[in-house]
KEFIFI-546957 format. One line per 10 residues: number of its first residue (from 1); their letters; for each residue y negated, z negated, x of C-alpha. Coordinates in steps of 0.2 Angstrom, whole numbers, plus 2048, in hexadecimal, padded with zeros to 3 digits. Layout:
BEGIN
NUM> a> Y Z X  ...
END
This chain:
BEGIN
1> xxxxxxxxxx> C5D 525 318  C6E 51E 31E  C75 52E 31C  C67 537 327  C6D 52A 335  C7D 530 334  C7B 544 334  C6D 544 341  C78 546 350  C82 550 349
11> xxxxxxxxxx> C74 55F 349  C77 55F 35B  C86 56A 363  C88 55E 36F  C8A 54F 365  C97 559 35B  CA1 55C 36B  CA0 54A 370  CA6 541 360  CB5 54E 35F
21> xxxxxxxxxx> CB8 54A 373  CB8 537 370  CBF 536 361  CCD 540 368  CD1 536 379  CCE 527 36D  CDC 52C 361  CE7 530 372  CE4 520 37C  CE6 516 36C
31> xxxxxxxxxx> CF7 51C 367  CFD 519 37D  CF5 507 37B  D01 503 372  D0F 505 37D  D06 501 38C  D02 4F0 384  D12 4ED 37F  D1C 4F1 392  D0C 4E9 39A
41> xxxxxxxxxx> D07 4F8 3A2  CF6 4F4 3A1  CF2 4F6 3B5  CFD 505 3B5  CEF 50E 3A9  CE2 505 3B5  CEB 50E 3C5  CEC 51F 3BB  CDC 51E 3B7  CD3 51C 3C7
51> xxxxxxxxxx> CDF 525 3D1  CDB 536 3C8  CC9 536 3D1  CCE 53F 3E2  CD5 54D 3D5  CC4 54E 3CD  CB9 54E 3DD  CC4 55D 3E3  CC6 567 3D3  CB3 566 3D3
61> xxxxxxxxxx> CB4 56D 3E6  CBE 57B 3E1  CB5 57D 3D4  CC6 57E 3C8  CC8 574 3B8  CC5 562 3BA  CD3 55C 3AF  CE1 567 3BC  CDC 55B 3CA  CDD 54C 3C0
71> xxxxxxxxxx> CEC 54D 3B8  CF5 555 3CC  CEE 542 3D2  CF2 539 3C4  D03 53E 3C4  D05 53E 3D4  CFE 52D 3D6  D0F 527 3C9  D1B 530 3D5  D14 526 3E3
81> xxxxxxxxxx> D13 517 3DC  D27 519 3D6  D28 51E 3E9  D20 50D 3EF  D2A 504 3E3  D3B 50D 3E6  D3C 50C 3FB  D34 4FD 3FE  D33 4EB 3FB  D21 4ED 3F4
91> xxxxxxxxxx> D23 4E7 3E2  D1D 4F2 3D4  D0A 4E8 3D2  D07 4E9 3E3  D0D 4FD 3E6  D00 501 3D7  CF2 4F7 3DE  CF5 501 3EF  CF7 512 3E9  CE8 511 3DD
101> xxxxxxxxxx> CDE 508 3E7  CE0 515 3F7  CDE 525 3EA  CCE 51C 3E2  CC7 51B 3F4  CCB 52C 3FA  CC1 531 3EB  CB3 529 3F1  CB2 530 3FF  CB2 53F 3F9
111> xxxxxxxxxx> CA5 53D 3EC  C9C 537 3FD  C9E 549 407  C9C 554 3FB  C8B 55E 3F7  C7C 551 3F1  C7D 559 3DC  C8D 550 3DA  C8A 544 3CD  C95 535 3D1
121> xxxxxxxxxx> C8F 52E 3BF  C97 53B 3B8  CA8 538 3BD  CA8 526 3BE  CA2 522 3AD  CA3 532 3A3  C98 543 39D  C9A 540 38A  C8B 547 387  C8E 556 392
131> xxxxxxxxxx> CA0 560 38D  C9E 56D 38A  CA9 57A 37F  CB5 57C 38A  CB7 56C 38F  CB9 567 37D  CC7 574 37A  CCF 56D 38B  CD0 55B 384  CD6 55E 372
141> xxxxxxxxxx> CE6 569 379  CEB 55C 385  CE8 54F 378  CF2 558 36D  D00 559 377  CFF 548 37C  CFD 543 36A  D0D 54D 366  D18 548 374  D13 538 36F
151> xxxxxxxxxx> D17 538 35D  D29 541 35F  D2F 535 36B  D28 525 362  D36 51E 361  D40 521 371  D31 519 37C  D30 50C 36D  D43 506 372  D3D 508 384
161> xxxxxxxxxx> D32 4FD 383  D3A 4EF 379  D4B 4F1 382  D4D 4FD 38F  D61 4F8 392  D65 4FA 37D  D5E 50A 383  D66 50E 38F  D76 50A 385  D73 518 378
171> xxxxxxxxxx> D73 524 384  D61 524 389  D58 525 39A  D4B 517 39D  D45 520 3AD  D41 52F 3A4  D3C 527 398  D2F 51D 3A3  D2B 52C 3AC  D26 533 39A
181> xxxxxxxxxx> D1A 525 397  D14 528 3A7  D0F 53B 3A5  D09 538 393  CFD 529 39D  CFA 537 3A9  CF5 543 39D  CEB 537 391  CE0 531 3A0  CDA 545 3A3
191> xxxxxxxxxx> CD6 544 391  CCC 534 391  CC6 536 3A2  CB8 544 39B  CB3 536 38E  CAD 528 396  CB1 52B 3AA  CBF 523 3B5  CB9 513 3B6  CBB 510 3A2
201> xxxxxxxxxx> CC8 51A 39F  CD3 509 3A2  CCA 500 38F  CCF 50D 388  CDF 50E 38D  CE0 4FC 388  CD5 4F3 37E  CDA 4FA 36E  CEC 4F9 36F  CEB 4E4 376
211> xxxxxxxxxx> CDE 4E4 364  CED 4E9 35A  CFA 4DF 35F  CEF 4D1 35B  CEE 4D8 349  D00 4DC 347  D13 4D7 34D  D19 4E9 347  D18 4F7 351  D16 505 346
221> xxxxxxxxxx> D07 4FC 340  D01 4FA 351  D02 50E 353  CF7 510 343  CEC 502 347  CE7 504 359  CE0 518 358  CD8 514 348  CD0 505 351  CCC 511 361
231> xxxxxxxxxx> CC4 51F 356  CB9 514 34C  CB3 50C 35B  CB0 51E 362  CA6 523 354  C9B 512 352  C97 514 365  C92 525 366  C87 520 356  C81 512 360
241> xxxxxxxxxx> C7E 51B 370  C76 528 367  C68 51D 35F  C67 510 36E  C68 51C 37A  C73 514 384  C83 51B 38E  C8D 522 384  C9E 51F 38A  C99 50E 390
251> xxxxxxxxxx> C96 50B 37E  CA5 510 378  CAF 505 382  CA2 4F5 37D  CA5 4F9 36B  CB7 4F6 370  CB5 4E7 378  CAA 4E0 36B  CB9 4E4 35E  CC6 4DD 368
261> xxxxxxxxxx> CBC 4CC 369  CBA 4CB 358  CCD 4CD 353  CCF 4C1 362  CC5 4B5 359  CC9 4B8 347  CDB 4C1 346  CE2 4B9 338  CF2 4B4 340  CEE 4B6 352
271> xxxxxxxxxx> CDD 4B4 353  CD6 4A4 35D  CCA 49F 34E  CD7 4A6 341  CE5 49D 348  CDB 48D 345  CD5 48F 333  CE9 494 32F  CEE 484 336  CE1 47A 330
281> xxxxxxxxxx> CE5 480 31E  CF9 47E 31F  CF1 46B 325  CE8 46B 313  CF5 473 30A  D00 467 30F  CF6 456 30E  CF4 45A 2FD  D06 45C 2F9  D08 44C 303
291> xxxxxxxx> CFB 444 2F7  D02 44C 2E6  D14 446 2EB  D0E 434 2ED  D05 432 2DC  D14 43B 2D3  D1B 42B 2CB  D2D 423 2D3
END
């Protein structure tokens, strides 16, 4: 019977093309957490994000792939935000809450003019359910070579993050560098984005890698752990959406969240709860040390 449970949704097509999508922009956002955690560009991947949606809304005009429009916005909404950043006094935080704040609301309005069978659901929150073959082959090329870009330069963007200026003294660029992340985030967003919609694009992008860093002080760990937390959460809320019938994507992202609030809670050293019962047995350990030195005779 458990078994049944399992291989139902997998008799459908469209089930087959939605765990392979998720799974995939899980794997992708999972392994970028990592570093987005780490450089605390955490609002970055939340401009990004929302800034792609005027791309969506006008690929969809034009009737041209969605992801072209996405990824032209979302890289372009980087270069203005280095723009912003670069010739004025605006600092970094509030040149990405303008850009993606503007882009999101030109979006908006355009979902607001076009024809009436635009479904702004759709590109908000996701079509899981609704990717189609192409679609599918779309999102497994770019996360491949998202994936891969990622991998081979693991550990340039690794020293990047952790010190951009011994970086810089081996002969590397941090800009490029950045700009790198930056087009990988770009890139990774267009992937996700067909997953679970723009507006949670950003938990993905996130949640995972903030649940690993809570469960390791190495770094490599962290690039194992934080896809392999992202993909099971996929799986689990594709099975749960599936037999709840609840959003899909919105699921996803709340199987997510429900995992980072349990290693919140119970990480072993970083956990709130975990950190508590650790130090509350160092406490016994060490009264009863205390108590077996003072009956040891003088």
């Amino acid at each position: 019977m458990p078994l049944d449970l399992l291989l139902e949704p997998l008799a459908y097509d469209f089930m087959q093309r939605a765990f392979l999508v998720t799974i995939t922009a899980a794997i992708v956002c999972g392994v970028l957490s990592c570093w987005l955690v780490l450089i605390g560009w955490s609002l970055m991947g939340d401009a990004v994000s929302h800034a792609v949606l005027p791309g969506v809304v006008i690929a969809y005009l034009l009737g041209t792939p969605f992801a072209v429009g996405a990824l032209v916005f979302g890289l372009g909404a980087v270069a203005l935000i280095f723009l912003v950043r670069s010739t004025s006094r605006v600092k970094e935080d509030a040149a990405i809450g303008v850009v993606f704040t503007t882009l999101f609301a030109l979006g908006l309005v355009l979902i607001s003019v076009v024809p009436s069978q635009t479904d702004l659901g759709h590109i908000l929150f996701g079509n899981l359910l609704g990717v189609s073959a192409g679609d599918l082959v779309q999102v497994l090329a770019l996360g491949a070579f998202t994936l891969v870009v990622l991998v081979l330069k693991r550990r340039d963007l690794t020293l990047y993050a952790f010190d951009p200026t011994h970086a810089h003294a081996i002969g590397l660029n941090p800009k490029v560098l950045g700009a790198l992340l930056l087009g990988l985030l770009a890139l990774t967003v267009v992937v996700a984005l067909q997953a679970v919609g723009v507006v949670l694009v950003v938990a993905m992008l996130i949640i995972p890698g903030a649940t690993a860093y809570l469960l390791t002080d190495r770094f490599a760990r962290m690039l194992v752990i934080s896809p392999a937390i992202a993909a099971g959460c996929a799986i689990v809320g594709i099975y749960a959406s599936y037999y709840l019938d609840a959003a899909s994507g919105g699921m996803v992202v709340l199987t997510m969240g429900v995992v980072f609030a349990l290693v919140y809670l119970f990480a072993p050293r970083h956990g709130v709860i975990g950190r508590s019962l650790a130090a509350a047995r160092r406490r016994r350990a060490s009264a009863a040390r205390t108590t077996e030195t003072a009956r040891q005779p003088a």
